[in-house]
N, CA, C and O atoms as a GROMACS GRO file, in nm:
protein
  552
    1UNK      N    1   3.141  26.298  -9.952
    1UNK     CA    2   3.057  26.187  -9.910
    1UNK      C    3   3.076  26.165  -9.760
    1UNK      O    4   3.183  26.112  -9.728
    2UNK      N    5   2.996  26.196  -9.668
    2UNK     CA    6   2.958  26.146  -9.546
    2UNK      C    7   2.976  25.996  -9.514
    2UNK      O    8   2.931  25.918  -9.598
    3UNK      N    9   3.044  25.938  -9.387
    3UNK     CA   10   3.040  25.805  -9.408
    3UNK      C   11   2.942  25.812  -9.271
    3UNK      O   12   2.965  25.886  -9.175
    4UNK      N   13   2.794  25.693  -9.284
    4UNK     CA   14   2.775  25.712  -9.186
    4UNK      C   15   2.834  25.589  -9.064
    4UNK      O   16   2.853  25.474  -9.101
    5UNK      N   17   2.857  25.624  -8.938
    5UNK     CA   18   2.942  25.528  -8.848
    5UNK      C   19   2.884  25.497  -8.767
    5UNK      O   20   2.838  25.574  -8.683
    6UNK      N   21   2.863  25.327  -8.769
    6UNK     CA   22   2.834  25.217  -8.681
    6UNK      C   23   2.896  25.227  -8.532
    6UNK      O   24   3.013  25.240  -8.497
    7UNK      N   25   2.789  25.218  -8.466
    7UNK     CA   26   2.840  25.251  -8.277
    7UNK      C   27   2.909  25.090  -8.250
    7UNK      O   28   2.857  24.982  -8.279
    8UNK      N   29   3.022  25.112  -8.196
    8UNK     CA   30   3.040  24.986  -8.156
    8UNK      C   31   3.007  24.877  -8.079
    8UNK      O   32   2.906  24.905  -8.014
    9UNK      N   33   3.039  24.785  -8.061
    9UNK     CA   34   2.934  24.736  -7.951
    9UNK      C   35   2.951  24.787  -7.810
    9UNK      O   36   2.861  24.815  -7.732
   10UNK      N   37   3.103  24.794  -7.787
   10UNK     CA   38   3.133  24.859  -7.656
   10UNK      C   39   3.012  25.018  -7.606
   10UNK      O   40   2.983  25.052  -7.492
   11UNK      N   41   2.977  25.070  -7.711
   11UNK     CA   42   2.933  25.220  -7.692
   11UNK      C   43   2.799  25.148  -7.700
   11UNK      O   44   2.730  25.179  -7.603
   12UNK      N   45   2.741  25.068  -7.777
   12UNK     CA   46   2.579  25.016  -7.796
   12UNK      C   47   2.512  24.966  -7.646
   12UNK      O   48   2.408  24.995  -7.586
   13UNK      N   49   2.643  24.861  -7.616
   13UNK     CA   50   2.589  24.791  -7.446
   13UNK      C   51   2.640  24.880  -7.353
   13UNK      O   52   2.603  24.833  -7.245
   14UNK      N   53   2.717  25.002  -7.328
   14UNK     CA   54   2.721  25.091  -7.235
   14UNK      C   55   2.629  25.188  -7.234
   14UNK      O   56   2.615  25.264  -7.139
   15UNK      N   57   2.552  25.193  -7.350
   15UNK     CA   58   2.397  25.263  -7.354
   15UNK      C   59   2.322  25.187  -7.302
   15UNK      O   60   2.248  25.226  -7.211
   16UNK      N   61   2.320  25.090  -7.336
   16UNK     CA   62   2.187  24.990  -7.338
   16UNK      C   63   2.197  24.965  -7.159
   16UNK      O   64   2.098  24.961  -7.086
   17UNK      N   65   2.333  24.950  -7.112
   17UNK     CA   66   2.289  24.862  -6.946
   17UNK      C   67   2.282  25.042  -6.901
   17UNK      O   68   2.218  25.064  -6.798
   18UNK      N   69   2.334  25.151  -6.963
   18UNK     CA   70   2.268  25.296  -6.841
   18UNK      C   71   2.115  25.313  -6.881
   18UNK      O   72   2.046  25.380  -6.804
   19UNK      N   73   2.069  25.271  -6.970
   19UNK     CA   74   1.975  25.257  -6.974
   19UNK      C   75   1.870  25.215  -6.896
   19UNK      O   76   1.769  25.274  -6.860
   20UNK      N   77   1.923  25.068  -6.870
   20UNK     CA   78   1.786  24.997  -6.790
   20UNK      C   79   1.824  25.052  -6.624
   20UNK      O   80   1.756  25.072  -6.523
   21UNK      N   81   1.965  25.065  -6.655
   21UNK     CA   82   1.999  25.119  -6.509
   21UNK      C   83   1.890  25.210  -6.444
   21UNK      O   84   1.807  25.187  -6.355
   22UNK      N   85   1.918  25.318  -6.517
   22UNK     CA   86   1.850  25.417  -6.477
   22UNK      C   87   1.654  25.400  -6.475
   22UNK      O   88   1.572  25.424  -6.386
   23UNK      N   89   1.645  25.366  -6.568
   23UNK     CA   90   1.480  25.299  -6.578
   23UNK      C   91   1.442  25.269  -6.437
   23UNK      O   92   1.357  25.330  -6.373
   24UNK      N   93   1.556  25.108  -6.370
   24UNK     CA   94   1.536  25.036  -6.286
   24UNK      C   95   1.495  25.129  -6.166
   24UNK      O   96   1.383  25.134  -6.114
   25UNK      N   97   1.673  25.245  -6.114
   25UNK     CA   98   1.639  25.294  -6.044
   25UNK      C   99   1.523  25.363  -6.020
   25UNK      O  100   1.436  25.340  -5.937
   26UNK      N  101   1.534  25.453  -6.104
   26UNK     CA  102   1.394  25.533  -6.076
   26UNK      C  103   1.245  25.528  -6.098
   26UNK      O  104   1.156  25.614  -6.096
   27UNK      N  105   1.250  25.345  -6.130
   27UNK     CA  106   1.107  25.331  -6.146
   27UNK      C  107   1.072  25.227  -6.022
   27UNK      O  108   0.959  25.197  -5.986
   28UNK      N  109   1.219  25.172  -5.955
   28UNK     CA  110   1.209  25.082  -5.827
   28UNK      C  111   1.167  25.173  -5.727
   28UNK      O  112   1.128  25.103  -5.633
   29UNK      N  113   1.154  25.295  -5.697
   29UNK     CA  114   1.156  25.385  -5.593
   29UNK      C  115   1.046  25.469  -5.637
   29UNK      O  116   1.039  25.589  -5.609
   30UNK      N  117   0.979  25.419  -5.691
   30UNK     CA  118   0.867  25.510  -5.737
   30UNK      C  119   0.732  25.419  -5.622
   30UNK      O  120   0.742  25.304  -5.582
   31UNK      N  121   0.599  25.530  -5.589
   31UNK     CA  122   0.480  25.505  -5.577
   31UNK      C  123   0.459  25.378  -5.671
   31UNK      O  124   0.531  25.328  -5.757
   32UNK      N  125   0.271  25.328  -5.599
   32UNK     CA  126   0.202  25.315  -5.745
   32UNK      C  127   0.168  25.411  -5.844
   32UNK      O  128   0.108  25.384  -5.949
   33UNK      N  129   0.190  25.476  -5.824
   33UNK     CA  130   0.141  25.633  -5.896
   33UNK      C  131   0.247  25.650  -5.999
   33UNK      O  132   0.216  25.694  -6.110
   34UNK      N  133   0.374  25.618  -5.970
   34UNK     CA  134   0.439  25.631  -6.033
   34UNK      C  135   0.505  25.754  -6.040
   34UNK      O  136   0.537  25.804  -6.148
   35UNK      N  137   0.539  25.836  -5.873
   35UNK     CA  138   0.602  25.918  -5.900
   35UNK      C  139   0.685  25.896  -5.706
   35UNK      O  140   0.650  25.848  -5.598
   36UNK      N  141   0.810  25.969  -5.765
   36UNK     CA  142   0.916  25.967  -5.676
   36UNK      C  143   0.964  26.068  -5.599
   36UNK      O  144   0.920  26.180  -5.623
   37UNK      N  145   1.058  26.053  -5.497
   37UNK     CA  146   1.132  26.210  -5.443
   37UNK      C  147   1.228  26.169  -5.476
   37UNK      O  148   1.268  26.055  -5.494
   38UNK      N  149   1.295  26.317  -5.489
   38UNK     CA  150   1.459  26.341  -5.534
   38UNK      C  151   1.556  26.311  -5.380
   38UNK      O  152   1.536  26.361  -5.269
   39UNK      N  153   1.623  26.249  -5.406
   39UNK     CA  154   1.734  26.184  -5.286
   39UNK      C  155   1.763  26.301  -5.219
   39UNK      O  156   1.751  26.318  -5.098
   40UNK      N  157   1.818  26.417  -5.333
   40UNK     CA  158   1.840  26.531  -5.252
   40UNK      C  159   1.839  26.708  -5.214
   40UNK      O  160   1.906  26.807  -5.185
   41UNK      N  161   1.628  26.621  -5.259
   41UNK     CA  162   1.566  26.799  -5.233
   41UNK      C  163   1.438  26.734  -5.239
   41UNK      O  164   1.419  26.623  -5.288
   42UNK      N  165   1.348  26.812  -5.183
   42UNK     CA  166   1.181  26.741  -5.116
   42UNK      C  167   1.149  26.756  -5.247
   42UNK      O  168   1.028  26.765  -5.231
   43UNK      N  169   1.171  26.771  -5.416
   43UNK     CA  170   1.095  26.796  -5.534
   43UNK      C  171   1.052  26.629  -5.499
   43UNK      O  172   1.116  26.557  -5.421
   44UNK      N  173   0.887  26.571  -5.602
   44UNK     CA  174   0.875  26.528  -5.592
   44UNK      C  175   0.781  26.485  -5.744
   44UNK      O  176   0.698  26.562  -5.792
   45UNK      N  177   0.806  26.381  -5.788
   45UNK     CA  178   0.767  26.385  -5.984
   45UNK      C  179   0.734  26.236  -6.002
   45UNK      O  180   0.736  26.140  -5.925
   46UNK      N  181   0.701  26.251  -6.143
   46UNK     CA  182   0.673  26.117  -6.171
   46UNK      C  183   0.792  26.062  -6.245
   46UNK      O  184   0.838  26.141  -6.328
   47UNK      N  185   0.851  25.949  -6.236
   47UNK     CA  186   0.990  25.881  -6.246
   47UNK      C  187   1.044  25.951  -6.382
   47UNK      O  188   1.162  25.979  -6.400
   48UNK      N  189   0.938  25.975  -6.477
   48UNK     CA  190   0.956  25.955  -6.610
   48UNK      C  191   1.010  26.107  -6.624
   48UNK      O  192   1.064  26.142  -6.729
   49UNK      N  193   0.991  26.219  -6.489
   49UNK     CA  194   1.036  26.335  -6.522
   49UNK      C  195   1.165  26.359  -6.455
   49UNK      O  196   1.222  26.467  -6.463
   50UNK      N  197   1.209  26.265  -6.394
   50UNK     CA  198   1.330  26.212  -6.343
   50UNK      C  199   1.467  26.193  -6.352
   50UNK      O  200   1.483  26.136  -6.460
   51UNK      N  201   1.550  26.205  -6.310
   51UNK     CA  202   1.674  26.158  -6.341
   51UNK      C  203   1.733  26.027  -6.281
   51UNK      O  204   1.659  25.955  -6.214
   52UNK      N  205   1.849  25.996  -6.300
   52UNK     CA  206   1.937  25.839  -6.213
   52UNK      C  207   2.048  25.940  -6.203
   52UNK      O  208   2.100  25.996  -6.299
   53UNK      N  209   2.073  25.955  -6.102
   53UNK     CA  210   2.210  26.049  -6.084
   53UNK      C  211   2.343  26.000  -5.994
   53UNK      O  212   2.324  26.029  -5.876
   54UNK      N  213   2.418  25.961  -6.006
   54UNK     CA  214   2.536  25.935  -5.967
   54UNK      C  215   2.644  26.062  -5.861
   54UNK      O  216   2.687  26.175  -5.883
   55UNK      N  217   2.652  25.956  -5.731
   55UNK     CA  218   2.730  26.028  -5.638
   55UNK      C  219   2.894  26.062  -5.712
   55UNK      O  220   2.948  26.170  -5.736
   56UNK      N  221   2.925  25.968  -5.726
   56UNK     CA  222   3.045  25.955  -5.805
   56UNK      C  223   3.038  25.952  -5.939
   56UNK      O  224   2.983  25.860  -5.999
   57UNK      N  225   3.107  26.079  -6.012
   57UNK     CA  226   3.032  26.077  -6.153
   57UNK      C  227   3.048  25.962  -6.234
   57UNK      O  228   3.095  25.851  -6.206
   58UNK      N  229   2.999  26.010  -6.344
   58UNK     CA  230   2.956  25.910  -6.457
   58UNK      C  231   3.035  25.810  -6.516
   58UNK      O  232   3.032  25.689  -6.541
   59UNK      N  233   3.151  25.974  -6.537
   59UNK     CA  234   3.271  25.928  -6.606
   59UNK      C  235   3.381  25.814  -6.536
   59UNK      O  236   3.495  25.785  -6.571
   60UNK      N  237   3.325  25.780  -6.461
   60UNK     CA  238   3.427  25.666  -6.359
   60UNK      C  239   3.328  25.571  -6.405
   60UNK      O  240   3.205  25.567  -6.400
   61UNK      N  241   3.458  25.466  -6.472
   61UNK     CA  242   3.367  25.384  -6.509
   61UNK      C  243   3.352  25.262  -6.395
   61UNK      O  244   3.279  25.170  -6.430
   62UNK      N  245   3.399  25.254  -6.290
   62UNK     CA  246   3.406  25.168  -6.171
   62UNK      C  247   3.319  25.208  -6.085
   62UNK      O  248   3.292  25.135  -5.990
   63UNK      N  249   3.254  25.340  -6.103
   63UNK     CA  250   3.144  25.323  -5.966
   63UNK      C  251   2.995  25.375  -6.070
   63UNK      O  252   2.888  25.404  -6.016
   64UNK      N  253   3.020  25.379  -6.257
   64UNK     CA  254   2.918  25.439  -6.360
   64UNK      C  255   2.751  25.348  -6.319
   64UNK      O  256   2.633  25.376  -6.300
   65UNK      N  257   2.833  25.240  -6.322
   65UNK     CA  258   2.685  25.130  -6.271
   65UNK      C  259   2.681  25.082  -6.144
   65UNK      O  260   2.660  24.960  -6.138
   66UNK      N  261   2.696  25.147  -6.024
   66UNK     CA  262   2.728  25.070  -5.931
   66UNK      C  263   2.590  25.140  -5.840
   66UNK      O  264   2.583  25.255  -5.798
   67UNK      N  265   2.505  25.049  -5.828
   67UNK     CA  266   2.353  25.077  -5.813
   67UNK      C  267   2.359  25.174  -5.649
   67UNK      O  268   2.285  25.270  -5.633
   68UNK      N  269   2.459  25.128  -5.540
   68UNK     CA  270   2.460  25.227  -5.465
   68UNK      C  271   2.519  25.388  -5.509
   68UNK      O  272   2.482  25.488  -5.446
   69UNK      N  273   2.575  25.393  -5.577
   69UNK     CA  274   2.603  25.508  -5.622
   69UNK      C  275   2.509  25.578  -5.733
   69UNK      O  276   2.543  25.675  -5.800
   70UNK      N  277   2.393  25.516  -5.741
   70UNK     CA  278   2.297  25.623  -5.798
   70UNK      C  279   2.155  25.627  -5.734
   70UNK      O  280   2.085  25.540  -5.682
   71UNK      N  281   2.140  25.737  -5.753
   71UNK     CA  282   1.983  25.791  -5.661
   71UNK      C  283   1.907  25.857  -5.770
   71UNK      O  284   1.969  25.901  -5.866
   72UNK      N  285   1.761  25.870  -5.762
   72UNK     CA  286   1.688  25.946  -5.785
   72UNK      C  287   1.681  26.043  -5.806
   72UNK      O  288   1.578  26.074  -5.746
   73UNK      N  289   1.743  26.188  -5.886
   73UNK     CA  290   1.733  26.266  -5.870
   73UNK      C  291   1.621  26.389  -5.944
   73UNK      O  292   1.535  26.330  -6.009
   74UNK      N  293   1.606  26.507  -5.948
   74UNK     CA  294   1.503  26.592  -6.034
   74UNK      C  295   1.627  26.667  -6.077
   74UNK      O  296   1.731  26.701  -6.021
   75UNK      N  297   1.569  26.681  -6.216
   75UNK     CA  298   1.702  26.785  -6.303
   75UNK      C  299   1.744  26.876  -6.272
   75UNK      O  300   1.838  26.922  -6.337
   76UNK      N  301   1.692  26.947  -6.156
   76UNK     CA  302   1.722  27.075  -6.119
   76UNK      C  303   1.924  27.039  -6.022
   76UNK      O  304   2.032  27.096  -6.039
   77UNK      N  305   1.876  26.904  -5.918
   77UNK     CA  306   1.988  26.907  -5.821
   77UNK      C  307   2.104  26.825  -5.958
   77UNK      O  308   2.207  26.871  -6.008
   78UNK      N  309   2.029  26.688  -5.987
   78UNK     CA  310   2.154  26.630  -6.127
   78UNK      C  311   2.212  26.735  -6.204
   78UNK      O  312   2.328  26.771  -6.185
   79UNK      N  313   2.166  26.765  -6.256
   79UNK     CA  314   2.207  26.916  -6.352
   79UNK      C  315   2.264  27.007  -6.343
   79UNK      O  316   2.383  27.016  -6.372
   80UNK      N  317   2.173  27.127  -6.286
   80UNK     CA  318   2.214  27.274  -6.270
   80UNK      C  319   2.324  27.236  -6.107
   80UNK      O  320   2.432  27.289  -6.082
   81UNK      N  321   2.278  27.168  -6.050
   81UNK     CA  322   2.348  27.189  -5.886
   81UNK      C  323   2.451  27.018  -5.927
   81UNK      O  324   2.503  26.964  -5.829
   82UNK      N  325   2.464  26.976  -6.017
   82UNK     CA  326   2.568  26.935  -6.073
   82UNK      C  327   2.558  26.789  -5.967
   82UNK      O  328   2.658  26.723  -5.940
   83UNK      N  329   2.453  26.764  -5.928
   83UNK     CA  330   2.450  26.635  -5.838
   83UNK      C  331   2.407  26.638  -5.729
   83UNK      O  332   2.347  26.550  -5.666
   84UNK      N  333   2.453  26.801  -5.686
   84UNK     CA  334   2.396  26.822  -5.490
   84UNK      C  335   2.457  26.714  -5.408
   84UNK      O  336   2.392  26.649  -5.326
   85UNK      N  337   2.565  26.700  -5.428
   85UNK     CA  338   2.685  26.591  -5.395
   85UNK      C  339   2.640  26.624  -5.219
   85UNK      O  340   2.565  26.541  -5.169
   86UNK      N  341   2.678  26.723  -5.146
   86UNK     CA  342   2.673  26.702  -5.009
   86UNK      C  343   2.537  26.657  -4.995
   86UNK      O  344   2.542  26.582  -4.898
   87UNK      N  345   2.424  26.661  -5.035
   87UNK     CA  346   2.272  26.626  -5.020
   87UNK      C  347   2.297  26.449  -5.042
   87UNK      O  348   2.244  26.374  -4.961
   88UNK      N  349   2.382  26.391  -5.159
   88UNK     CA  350   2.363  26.286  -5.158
   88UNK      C  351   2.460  26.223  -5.086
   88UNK      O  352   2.423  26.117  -5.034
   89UNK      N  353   2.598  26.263  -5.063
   89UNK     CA  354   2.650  26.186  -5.006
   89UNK      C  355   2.559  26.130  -4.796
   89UNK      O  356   2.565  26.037  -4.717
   90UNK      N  357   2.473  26.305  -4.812
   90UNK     CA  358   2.468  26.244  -4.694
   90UNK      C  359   2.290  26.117  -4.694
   90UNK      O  360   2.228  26.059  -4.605
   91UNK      N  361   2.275  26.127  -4.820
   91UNK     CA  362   2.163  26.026  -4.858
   91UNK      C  363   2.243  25.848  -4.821
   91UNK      O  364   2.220  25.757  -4.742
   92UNK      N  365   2.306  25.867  -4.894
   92UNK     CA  366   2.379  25.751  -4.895
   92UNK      C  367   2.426  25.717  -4.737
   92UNK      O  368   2.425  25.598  -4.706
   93UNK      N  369   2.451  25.779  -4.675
   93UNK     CA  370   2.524  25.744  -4.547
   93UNK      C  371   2.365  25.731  -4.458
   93UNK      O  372   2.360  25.655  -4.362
   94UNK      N  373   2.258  25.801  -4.494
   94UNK     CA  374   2.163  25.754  -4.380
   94UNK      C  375   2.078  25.659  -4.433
   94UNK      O  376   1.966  25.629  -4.391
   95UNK      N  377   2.170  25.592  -4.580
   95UNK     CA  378   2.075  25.443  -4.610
   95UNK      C  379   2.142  25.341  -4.651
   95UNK      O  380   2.081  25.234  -4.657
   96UNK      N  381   2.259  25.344  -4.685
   96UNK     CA  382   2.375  25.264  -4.683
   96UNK      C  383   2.513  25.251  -4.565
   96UNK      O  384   2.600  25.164  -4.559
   97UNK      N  385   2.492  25.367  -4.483
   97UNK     CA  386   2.579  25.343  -4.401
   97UNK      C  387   2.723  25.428  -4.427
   97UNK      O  388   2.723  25.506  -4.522
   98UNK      N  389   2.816  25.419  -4.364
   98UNK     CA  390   2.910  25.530  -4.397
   98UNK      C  391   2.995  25.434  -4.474
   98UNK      O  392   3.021  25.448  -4.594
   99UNK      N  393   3.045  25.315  -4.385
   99UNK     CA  394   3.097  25.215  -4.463
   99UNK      C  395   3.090  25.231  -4.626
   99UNK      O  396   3.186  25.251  -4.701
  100UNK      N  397   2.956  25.219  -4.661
  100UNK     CA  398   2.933  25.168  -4.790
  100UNK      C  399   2.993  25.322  -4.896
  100UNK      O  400   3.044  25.316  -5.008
  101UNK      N  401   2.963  25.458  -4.807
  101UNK     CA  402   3.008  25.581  -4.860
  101UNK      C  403   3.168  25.583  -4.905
  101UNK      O  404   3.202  25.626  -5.016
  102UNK      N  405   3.267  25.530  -4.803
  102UNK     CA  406   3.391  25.493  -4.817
  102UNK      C  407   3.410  25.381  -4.908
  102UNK      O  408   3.521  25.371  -4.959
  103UNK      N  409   3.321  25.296  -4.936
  103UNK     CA  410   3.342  25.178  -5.006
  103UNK      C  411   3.311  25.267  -5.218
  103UNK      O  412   3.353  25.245  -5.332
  104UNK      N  413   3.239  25.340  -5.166
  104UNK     CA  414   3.252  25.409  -5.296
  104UNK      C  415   3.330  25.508  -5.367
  104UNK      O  416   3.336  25.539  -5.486
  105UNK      N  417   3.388  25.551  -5.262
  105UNK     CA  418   3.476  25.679  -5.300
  105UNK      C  419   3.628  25.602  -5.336
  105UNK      O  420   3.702  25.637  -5.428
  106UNK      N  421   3.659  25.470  -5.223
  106UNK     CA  422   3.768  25.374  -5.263
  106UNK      C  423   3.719  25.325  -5.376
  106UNK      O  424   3.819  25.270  -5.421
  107UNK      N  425   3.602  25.302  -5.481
  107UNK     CA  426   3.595  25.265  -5.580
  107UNK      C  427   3.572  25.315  -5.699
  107UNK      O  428   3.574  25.262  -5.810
  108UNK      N  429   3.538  25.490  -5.645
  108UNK     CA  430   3.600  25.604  -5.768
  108UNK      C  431   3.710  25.561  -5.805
  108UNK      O  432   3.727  25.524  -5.921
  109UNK      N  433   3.837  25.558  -5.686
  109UNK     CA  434   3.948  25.569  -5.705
  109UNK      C  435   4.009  25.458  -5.780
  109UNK      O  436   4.128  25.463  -5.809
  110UNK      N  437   3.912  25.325  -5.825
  110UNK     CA  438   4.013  25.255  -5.849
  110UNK      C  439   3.972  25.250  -6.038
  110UNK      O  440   3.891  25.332  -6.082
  111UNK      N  441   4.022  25.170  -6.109
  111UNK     CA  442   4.022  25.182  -6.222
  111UNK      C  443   3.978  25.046  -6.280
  111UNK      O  444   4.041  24.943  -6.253
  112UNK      N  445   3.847  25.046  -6.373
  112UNK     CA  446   3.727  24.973  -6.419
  112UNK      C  447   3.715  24.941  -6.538
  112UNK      O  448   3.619  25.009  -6.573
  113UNK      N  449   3.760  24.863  -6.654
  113UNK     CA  450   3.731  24.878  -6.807
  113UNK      C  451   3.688  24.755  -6.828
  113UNK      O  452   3.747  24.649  -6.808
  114UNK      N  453   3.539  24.782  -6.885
  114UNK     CA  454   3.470  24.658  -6.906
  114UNK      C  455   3.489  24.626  -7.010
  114UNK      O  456   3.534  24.721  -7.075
  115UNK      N  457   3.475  24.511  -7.086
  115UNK     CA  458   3.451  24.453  -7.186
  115UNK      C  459   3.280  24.459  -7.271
  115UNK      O  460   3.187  24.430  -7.196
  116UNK      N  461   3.243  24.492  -7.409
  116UNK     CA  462   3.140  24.448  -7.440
  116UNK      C  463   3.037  24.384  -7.402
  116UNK      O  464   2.916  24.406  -7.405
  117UNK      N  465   3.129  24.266  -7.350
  117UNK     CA  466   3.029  24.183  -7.324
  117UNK      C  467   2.973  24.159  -7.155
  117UNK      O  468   2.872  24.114  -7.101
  118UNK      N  469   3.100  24.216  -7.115
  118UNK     CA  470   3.066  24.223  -6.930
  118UNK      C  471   2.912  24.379  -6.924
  118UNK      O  472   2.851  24.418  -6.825
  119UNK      N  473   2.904  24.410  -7.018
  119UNK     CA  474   2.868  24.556  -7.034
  119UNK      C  475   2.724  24.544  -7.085
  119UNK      O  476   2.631  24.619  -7.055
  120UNK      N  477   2.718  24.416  -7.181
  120UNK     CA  478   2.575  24.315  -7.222
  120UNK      C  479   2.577  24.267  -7.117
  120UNK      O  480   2.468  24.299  -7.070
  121UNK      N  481   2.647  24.188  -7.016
  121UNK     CA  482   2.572  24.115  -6.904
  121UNK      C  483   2.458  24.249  -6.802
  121UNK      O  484   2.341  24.259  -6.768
  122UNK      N  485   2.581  24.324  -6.791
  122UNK     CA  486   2.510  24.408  -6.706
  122UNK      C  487   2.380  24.478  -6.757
  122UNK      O  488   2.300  24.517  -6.672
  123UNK      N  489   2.346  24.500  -6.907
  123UNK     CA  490   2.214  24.566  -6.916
  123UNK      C  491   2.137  24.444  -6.902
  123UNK      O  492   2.026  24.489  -6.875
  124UNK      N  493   2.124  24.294  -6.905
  124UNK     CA  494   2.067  24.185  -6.918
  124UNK      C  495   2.014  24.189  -6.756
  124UNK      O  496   1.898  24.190  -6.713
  125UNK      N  497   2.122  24.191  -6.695
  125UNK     CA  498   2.111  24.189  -6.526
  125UNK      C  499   2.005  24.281  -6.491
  125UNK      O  500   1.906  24.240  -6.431
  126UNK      N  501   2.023  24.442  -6.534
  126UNK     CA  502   1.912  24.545  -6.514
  126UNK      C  503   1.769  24.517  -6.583
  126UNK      O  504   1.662  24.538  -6.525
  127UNK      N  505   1.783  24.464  -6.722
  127UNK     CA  506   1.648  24.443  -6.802
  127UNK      C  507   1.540  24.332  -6.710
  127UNK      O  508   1.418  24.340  -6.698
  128UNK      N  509   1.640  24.224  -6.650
  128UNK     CA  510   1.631  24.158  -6.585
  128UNK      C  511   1.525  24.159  -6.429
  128UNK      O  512   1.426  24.111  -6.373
  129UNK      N  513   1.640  24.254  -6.419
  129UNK     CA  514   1.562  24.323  -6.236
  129UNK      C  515   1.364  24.410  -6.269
  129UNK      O  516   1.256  24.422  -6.212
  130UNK      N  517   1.449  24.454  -6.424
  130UNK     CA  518   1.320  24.536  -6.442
  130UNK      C  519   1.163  24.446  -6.455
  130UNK      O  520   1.059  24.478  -6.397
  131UNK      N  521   1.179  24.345  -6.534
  131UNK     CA  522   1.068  24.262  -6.589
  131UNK      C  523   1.028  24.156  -6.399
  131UNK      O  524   0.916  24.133  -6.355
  132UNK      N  525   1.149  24.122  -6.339
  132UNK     CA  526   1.036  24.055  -6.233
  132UNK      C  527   1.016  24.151  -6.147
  132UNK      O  528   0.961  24.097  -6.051
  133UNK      N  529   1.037  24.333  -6.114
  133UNK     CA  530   0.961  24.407  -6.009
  133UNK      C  531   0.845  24.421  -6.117
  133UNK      O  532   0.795  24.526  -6.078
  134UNK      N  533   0.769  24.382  -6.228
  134UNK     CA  534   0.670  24.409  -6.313
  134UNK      C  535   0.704  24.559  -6.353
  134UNK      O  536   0.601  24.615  -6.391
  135UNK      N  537   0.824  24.649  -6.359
  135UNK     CA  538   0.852  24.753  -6.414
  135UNK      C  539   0.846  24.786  -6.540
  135UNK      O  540   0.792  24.701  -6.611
  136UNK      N  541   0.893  24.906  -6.607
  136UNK     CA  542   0.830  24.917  -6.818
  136UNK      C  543   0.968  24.918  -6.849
  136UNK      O  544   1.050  24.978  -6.781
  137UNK      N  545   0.995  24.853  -6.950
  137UNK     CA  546   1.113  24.836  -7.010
  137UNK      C  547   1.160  24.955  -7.095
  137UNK      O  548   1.267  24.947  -7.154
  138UNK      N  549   1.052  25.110  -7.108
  138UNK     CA  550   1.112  25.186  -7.148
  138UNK      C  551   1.020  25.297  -7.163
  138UNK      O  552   1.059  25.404  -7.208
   0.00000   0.00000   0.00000
């Protein structure tokens, strides 16, 4: 007998806020048209063929939602080129500043464990951002 297993809430609202996360980003940086460029390669798509890609990976959970640390990307650089990290870091520095580049890499380094419910605020915060730019909730 198979048992089937309930996601917890911790794993339900760490879906749910990368979720709108990513929505947000890449539908805030979109045309009316509804299509975007990749932070770091001239490809250029409609959001929905898109990625949200993170300078500092994923797996850090201190910089996972941290809206300067994700860009726009096309699956080719997120993916196969695993981020195109020198393309974005130097994205980030000619739109955030270098400051803010150091302010992220000091916040790879530091160590982040949210709670459930800090984890529901944050997709509320993104669902949030999404509904007053008039963006699609999915």
């Amino acid at each position: 007998m198979i048992k089937s297993r309930k996601k917890s809430k911790f794993i339900y609202y760490k879906e749910q806020a990368w979720k709108f996360a990513s929505l947000y980003i890449r539908q805030i940086n979109a045309d009316q048209r509804g299509f975007v460029k990749c932070i770091t390669c001239p490809t250029i798509q409609h959001w929905k063929n898109m990625d949200a890609g993170h300078y500092k990976k994923r797996a850090n959970m201190a910089t996972f939602l941290y809206e300067k640390n994700l860009g726009v990307q096309c699956h080719h650089c997120n993916r196969n080129l695993d981020g195109n990290t020198p393309e974005f870091e130097k994205y980030i520095i000619n739109t955030y500043g270098r400051d803010e580049l150091d302010y992220i890499i000091d916040l790879s380094n530091s160590i982040q464990k949210y709670t459930w419910f800090e984890l529901a605020e944050i997709a509320t915060e993104y669902k949030n951002k999404l509904i007053a730019n008039n963006l699609k909730l999915s």
